[in-house]
C-alpha positions in Angstrom: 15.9 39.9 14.0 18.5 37.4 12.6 18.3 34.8 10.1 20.0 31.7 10.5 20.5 29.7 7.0 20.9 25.7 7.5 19.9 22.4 6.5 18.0 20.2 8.8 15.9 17.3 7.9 13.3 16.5 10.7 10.9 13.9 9.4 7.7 14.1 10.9 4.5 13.1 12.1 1.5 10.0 12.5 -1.6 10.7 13.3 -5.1 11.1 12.5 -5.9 14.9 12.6 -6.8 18.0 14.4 -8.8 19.9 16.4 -10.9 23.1 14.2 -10.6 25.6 16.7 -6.4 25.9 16.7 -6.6 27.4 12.9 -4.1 30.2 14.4 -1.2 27.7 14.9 -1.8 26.3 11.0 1.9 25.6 10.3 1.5 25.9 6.2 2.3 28.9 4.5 2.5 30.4 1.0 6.4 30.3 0.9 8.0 28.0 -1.9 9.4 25.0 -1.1 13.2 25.3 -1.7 16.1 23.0 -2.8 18.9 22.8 0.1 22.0 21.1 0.2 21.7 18.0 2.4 24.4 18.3 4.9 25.8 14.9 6.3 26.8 15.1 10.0 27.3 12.8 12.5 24.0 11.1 14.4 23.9 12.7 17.4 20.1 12.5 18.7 19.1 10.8 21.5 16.2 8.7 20.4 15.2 7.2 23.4 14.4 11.2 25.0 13.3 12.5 21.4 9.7 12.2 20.5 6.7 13.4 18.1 3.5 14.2 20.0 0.1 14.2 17.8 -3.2 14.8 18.2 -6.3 14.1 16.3 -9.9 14.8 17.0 -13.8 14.4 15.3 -17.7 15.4 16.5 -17.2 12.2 18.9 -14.0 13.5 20.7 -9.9 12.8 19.9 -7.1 10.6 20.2 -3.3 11.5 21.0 -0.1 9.4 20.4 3.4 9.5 19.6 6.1 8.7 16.9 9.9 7.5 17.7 12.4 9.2 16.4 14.4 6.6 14.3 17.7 8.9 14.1 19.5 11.9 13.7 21.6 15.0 14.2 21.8 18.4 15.2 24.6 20.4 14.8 24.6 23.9 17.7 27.6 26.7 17.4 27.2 29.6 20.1 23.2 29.0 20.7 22.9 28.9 17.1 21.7 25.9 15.1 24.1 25.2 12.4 22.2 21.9 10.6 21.1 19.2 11.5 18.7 16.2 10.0 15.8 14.1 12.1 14.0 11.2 10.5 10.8 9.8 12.3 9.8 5.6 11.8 6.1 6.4 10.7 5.5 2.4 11.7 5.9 3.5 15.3 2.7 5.1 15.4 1.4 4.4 19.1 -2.2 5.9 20.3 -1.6 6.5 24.5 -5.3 7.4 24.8 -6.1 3.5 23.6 -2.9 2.3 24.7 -3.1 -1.2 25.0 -6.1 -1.8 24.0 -8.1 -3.8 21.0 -9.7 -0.6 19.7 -6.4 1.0 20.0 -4.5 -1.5 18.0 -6.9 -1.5 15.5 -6.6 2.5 15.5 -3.3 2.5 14.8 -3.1 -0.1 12.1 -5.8 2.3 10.3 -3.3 5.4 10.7 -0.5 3.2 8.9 -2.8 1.9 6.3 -3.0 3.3 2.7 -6.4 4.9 4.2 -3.7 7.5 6.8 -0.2 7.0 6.1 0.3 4.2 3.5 3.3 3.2 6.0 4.4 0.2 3.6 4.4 2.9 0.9 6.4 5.8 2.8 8.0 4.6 6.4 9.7 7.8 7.0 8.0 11.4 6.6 11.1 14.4 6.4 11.7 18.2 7.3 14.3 19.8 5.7 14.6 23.0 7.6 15.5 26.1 5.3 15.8 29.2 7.9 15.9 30.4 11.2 14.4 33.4 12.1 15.4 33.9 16.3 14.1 37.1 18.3 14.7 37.0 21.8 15.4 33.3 21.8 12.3 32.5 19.9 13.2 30.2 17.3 10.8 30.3 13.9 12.1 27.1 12.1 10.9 27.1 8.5 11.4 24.2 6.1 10.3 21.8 4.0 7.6 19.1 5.4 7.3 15.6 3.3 4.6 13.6 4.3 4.2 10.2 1.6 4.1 11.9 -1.5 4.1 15.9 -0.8 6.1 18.7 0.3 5.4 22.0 1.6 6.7 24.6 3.1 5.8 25.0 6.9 7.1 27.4 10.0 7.3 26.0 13.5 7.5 27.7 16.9 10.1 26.5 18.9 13.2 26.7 21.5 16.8 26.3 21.9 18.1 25.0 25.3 22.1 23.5 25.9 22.8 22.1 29.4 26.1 21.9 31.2 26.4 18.6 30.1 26.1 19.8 26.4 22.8 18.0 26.1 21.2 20.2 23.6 17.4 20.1 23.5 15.1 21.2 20.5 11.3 22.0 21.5 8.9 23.0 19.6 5.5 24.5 20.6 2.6 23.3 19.5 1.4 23.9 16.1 -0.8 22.2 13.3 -1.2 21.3 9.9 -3.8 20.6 7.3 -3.1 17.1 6.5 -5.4 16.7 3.2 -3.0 18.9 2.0 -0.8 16.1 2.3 -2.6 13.4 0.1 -4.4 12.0 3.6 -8.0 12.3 3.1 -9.4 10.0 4.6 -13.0 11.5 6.6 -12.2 14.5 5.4 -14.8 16.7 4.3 -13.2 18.7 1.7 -12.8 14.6 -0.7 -16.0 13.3 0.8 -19.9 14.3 1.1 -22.6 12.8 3.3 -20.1 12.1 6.0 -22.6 13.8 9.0 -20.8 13.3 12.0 -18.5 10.5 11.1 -15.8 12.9 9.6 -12.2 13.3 11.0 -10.8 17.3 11.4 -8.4 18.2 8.8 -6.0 19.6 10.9 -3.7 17.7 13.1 -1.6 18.8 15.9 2.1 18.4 16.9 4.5 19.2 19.1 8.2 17.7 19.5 11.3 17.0 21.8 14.2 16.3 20.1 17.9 15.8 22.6 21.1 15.4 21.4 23.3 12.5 23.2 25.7 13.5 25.9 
């Protein structure tokens, strides 16, 4: 097994939460967050093909979406990620499964309200990836996760892939995340009694694309 070492800042996530029975994908672990030298290179991601998939469920079924990508870069030497840095416009918040719709609107101004996101308050969440563990060509990315006010240390499952045309494409699998442990607690259980069935699952699911420009 090798370890890569690099600095990669991929900021993450918008949505509402996740579904109870995926508790063996829960991204958070007990590592310490650690202080990494920001690397500046140039912006290089495809924003337009780059996206943030969520998912969020309760007792009266779920809703998925997707964040843009607002910029960044990603750095590949020899199938290896070098660094890189991805920030994601939590203001694009967009709920497919409402799409278009009144009650879907009004979903997703909730999700950027101080209630979800506080979106006026922190318009971009961050991952600054620490290490790289690859086996097989089975990337585990660890890093730092900031979403508004807190940071922990998470691992994601995900792959490598560099076409002809020197497209590289990052893509995770999916994975989730306790988000009251990120200062979003609204409908969740652990802040609130008496909620019956109007309570939202803590954990929310992700997955993402990210493609560097040609």
């Amino acid at each position: 097994m090798k370890k890569i070492v690099l600095t990669l800042a991929l900021v993450s996530v918008a949505f509402l939460s996740c579904k109870e029975g995926k508790k063996e994908k829960l991204a958070v672990n007990d590592k310490m967050v650690e202080e990494v030298e920001v690397v500046v290179v140039e912006n290089n991601v495809d924003t337009e093909s780059s996206v943030l998939y969520w998912e969020g469920s309760k007792p009266t079924g779920t809703h998925n979406g997707t964040v843009k990508i607002k910029k960044g870069s990603l750095v590949v030497e020899d199938g290896e990620i070098q660094s890189g840095e991805f920030l994601i416009d939590m203001s694009s918040i967009v709920c497919l499964d409402l799409k278009d719709s009144d009650y879907g609107k009004k979903l997703e101004g909730h999700l950027k309200s101080s209630d979800f996101f506080d979106v006026a308050k922190y318009p971009v969440s961050k991952f600054v990836i620490t290490s790289v563990e690859d086996e097989d060509g089975e990337l585990a990315i660890t890093g730092n996760l900031t979403i508004k006010d807190v940071t922990k240390s998470i691992t994601i499952p995900a792959n490598l892939e560099e076409e002809d045309n020197g497209v590289i494409t990052l893509t995770s699998d999916e994975f989730s995340i306790d988000r009251s442990e990120f200062n979003v607690k609204y409908g969740s259980k652990k802040f609130f009694d008496n909620l019956k069935d109007k309570f939202i699952s803590d954990l929310m699911e992700m997955s993402f694309v990210i493609k560097t420009k040609e």
